[in-house]
C-alpha positions as CSV (number, residue, x, y, z in Angstrom):
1,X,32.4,32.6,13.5
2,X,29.0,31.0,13.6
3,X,27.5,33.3,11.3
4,X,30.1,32.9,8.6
5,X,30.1,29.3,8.6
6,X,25.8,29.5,8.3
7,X,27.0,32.3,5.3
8,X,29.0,29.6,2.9
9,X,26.3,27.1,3.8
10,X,23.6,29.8,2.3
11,X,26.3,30.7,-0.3
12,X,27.0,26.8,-1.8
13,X,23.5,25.9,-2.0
14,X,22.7,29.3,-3.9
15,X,25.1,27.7,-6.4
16,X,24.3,24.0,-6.4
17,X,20.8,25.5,-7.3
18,X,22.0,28.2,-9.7
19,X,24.4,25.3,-11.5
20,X,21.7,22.3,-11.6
21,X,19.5,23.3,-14.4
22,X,22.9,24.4,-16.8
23,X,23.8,20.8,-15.7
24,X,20.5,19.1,-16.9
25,X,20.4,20.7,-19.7
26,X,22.8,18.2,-21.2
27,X,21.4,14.8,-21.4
28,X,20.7,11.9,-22.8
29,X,17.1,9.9,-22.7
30,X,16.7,6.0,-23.0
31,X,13.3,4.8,-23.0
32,X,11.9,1.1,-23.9
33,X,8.3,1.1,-24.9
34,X,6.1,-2.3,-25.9
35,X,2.6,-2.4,-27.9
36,X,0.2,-5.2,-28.8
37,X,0.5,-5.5,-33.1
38,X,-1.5,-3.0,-34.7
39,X,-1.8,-0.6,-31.8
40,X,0.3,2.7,-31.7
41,X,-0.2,3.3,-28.0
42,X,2.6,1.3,-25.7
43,X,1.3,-1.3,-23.9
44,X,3.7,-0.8,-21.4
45,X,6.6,2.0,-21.0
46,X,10.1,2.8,-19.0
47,X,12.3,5.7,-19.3
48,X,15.8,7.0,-17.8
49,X,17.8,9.7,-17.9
50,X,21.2,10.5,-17.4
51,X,24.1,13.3,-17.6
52,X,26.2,14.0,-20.5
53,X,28.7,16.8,-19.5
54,X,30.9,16.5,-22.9
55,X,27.8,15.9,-25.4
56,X,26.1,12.6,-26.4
57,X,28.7,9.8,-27.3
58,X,28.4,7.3,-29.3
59,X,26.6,4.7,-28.4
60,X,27.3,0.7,-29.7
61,X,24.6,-2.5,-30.1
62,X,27.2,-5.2,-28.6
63,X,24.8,-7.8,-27.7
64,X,21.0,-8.8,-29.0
65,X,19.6,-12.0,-27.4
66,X,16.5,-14.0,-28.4
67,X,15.4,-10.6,-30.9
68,X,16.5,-9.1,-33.9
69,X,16.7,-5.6,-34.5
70,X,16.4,-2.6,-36.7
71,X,18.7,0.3,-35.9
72,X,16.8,3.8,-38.1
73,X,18.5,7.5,-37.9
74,X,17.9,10.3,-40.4
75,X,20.6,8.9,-42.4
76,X,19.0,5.0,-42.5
77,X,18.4,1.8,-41.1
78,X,20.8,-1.5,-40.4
79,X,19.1,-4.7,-39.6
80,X,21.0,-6.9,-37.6
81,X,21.0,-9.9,-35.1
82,X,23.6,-11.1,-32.5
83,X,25.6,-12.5,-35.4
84,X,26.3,-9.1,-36.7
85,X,27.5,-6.8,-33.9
86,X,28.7,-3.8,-32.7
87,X,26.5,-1.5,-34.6
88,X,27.8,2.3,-33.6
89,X,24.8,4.9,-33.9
90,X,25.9,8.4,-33.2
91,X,23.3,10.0,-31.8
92,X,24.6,13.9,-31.9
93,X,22.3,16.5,-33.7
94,X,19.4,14.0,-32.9
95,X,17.7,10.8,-31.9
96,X,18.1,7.4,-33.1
97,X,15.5,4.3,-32.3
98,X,15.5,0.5,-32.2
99,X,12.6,-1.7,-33.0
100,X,11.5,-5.1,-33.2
101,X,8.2,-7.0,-33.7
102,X,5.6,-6.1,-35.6
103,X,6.1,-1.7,-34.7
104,X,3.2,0.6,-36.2
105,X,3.7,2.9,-38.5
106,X,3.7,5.6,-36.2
107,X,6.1,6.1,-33.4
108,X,5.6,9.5,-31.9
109,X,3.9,8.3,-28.8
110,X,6.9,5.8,-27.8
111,X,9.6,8.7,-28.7
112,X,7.8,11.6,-26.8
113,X,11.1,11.9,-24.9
114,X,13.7,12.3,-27.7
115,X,11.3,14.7,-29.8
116,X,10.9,17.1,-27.3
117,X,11.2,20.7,-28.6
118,X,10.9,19.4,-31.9
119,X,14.5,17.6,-32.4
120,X,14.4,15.4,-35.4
121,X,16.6,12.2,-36.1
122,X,20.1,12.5,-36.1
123,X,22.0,13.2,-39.2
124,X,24.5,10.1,-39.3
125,X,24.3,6.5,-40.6
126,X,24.0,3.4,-38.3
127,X,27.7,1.5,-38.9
128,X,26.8,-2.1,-38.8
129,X,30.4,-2.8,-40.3
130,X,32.4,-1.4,-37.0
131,X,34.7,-4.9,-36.1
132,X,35.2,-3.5,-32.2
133,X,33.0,-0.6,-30.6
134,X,34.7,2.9,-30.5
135,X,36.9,3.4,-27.5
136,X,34.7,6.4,-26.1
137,X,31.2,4.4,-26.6
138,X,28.4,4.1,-24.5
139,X,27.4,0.3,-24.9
140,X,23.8,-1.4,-25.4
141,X,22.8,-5.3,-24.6
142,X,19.2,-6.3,-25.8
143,X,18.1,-9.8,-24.6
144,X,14.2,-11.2,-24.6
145,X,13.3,-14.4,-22.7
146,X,11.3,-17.2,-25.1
147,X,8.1,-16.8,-25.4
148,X,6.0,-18.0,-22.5
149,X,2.5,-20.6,-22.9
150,X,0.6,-17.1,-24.0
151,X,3.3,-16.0,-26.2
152,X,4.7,-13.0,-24.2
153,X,8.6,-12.6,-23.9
154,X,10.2,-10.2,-21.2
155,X,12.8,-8.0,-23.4
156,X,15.7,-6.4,-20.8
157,X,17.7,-3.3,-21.7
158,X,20.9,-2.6,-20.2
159,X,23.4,0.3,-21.0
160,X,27.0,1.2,-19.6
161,X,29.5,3.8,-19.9
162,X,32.9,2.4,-21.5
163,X,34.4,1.1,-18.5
164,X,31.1,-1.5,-18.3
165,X,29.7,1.4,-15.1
166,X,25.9,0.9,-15.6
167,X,23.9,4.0,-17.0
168,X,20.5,2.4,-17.5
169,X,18.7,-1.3,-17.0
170,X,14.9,-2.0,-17.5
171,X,12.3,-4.9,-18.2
172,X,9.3,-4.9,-19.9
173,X,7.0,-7.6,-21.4
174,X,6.3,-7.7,-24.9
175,X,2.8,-8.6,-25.8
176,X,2.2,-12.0,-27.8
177,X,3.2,-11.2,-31.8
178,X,3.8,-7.7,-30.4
179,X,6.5,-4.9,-30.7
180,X,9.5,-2.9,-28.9
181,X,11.1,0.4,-29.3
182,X,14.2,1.8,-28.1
183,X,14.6,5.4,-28.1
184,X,18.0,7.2,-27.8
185,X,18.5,10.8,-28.3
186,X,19.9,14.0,-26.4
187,X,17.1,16.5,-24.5
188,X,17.1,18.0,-21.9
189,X,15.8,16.8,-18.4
190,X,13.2,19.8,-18.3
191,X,12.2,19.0,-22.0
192,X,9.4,17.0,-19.8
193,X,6.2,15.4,-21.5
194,X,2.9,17.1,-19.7
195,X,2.0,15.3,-17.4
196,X,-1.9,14.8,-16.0
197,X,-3.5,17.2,-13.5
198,X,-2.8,15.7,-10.2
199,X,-5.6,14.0,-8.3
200,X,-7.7,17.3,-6.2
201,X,-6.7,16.5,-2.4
202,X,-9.9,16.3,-0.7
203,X,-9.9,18.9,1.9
204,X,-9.9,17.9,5.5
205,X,-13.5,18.3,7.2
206,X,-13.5,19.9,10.6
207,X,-14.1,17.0,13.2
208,X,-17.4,17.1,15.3
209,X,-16.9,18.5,18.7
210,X,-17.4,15.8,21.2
211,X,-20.9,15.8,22.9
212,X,-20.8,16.2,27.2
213,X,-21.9,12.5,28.6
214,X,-24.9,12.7,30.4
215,X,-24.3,12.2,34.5
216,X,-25.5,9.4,35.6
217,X,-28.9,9.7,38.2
218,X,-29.8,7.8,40.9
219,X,-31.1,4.0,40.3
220,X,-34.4,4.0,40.8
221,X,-35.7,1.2,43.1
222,X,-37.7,-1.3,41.3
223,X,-41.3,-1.6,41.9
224,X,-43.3,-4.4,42.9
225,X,-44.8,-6.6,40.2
226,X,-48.1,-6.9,40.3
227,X,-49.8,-10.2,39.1
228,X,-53.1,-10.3,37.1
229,X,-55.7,-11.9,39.1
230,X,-59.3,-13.4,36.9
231,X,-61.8,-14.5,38.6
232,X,-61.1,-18.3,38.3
233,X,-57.6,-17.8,40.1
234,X,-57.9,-16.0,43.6
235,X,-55.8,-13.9,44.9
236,X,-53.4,-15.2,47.1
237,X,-53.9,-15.5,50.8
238,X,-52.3,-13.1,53.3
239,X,-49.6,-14.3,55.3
240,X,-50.1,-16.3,58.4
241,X,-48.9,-14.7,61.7
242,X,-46.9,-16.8,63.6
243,X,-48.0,-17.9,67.2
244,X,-46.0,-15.9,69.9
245,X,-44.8,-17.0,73.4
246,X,-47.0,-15.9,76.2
247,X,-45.2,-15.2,79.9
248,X,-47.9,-16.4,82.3
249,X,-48.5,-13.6,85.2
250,X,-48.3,-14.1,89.0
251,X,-51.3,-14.7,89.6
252,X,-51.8,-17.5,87.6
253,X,-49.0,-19.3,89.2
254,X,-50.2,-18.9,92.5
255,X,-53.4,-20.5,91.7
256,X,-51.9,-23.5,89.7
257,X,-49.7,-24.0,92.5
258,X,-52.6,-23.9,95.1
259,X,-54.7,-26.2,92.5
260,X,-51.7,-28.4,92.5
261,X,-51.5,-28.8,96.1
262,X,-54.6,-29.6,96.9
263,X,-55.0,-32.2,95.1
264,X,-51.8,-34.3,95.8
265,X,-53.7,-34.0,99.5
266,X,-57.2,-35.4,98.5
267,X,-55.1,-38.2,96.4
268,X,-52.9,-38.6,99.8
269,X,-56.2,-38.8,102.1
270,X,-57.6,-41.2,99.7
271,X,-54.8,-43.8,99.6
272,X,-55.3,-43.8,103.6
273,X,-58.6,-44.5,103.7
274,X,-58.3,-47.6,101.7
275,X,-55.1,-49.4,104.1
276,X,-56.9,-51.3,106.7
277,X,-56.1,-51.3,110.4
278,X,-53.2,-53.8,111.6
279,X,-54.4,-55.5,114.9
C-alpha cells in the first residue's frame, strides 16, 4: 500500500512538471520603466508577470492621477487624462505601451519584455470613446505623487482582474523633467531577456591543519642577580654571625663556686676583726 501511495506522489508531480511550461506559455507581461530626459536607458525598472489561460483580455485605463498619458498600438495613439477615461486597448496579436514625460525616441530597451521573439504591436486601435470598460476587462490605475523640492514624482501602477482581484502593483520614481513607460503585451514566461553571467563563486580553500601546542617544560629557577660593583662603591660586606649561647662545663662551676666561697669567709673574718670586745 506504501508503495502505491509513493507511485501517484511520483506520478502527479511528473505532470505538474510536464503541464507547467504549456501553462506559462500563455501570458501576459506588465512592466513600468522611468528615464532621466534625453536618455534611452531606464533609470529605474519593474516588471510582472501573470497567467492568461483564455488569451490576453482586454485591458481598460480607468483612472490616471497627477499624469497624463499617451496610449500607442500598431493601429495609433489616444492622448488622454483623468477627464477622459476608460480607454480599452486590446492587446491580442501584440503589445501596446503607455508613456508620459518627455520618452526618447527609442523604446526597445523599456519594452524588452513584450518584444521578445520578435512580436510587434498589436493590430487594434486604442478606444478612448468607450463610456464604461468592457465587462471582461483587465483594469489599469496610473497615479504620480507631486513633484518633490528636486522635482522627482513617485508614479504607482496598479492592475486587477474584473472583479477588482489585484494582478500587478508597483512604484517607481520618475526622475525630475523625466519620463515613464508602460508596457503591456502577451509572451511567454520563458521568452526571458539574457540575463548577466552570474558572479564566479570563489572556491572554498582547504583550512590549515592545526599546529600540536608545544608542552610546557619545567620553570626554570631564577638566578641570582648580580650587581655591578666600580671601584668607588665596595662591595658589600658579608653577613655578621650572630653570637651563640655557650653552656659553661663542670668544671668551671666548681671553681666559681669554690672562688665564691672563699671570699664570703675572708669578708666574714674581716667584719669580726673590726667589733671590739664587750667587758
Amino acid at each position: 500500500m506504501r508503495r502505491a501511495t509513493a507511485w501517484f506522489v511520483v506520478v502527479g508531480v511528473a505532470i505538474i512538471a510536464t503541464a507547467k511550461p504549456l501553462r506559462a506559455a500563455e501570458g501576459f507581461w506588465v512592466s513600468l520603466a522611468t528615464g532621466f530626459s534625453g536618455s534611452a536607458e531606464p533609470q529605474y525598472y519593474y516588471e510582472q508577470w501573470f497567467e492568461t489561460p483564455h488569451g490576453p483580455p482586454p485591458l481598460a485605463v480607468t483612472r490616471t492621477s497627477g499624469v497624463n498619458a499617451q496610449a500607442t498600438t500598431g493601429g495609433g495613439t489616444a492622448f488622454f487624462n483623468n477627464g477622459a477615461v476608460p480607454v480599452v486597448i486590446h492587446p491580442t496579436d501584440g503589445y501596446a505601451y503607455l508613456t508620459g514625460g518627455n520618452r526618447p525616441s527609442d523604446l526597445s530597451q523599456a519594452l524588452q519584455r513584450q518584444m521578445a521573439n520578435g512580436r510587434g504591436l498589436a493590430s487594434s486601435t486604442p478606444d478612448a470613446s468607450a463610456s464604461v470598460p468592457p465587462p471582461n476587462a483587465n483594469l489599469l490605475t496610473l497615479d504620480a505623487t507631486p513633484p518633490d523640492d528636486a522635482g522627482h514624482r513617485i508614479l504607482t501602477v496598479t492592475l486587477t482582474n474584473p472583479q477588482g482581484q489585484p494582478l500587478v502593483e508597483g512604484s517607481l520614481p520618475i526622475p525630475s523633467a523625466g519620463w515613464w513607460v508602460i508596457g503591456l503585451g502577451p509572451n511567454p514566461y520563458s521568452s526571458t531577456i539574457p540575463e548577466p553571467d552570474p558572479l564566479p563563486i570563489p572556491e572554498p580553500q582547504p583550512e590549515p591543519e592545526p599546529q600540536p601546542e608545544p608542552s610546557p617544560g619545567p620553570t626554570p629557577n631564577p638566578e641570582p642577580e648580580i650587581q655591578p660593583t666600580s671601584p668607588n662603591t665596595p662591595p658589600p660586606p658579608p653577613p655578621a654571625e650572630l653570637p651563640t649561647e655557650a653552656t659553661p662545663e663542670p668544671g668551671t662551676l666548681m671553681l666559681a663556686g669554690v672562688g665564691g666561697a672563699g671570699a664570703f669567709g675572708w669578708r666574714w673574718f674581716r667584719r669580726r676583726r673590726r667589733v671590739p670586745p664587750t667587758h
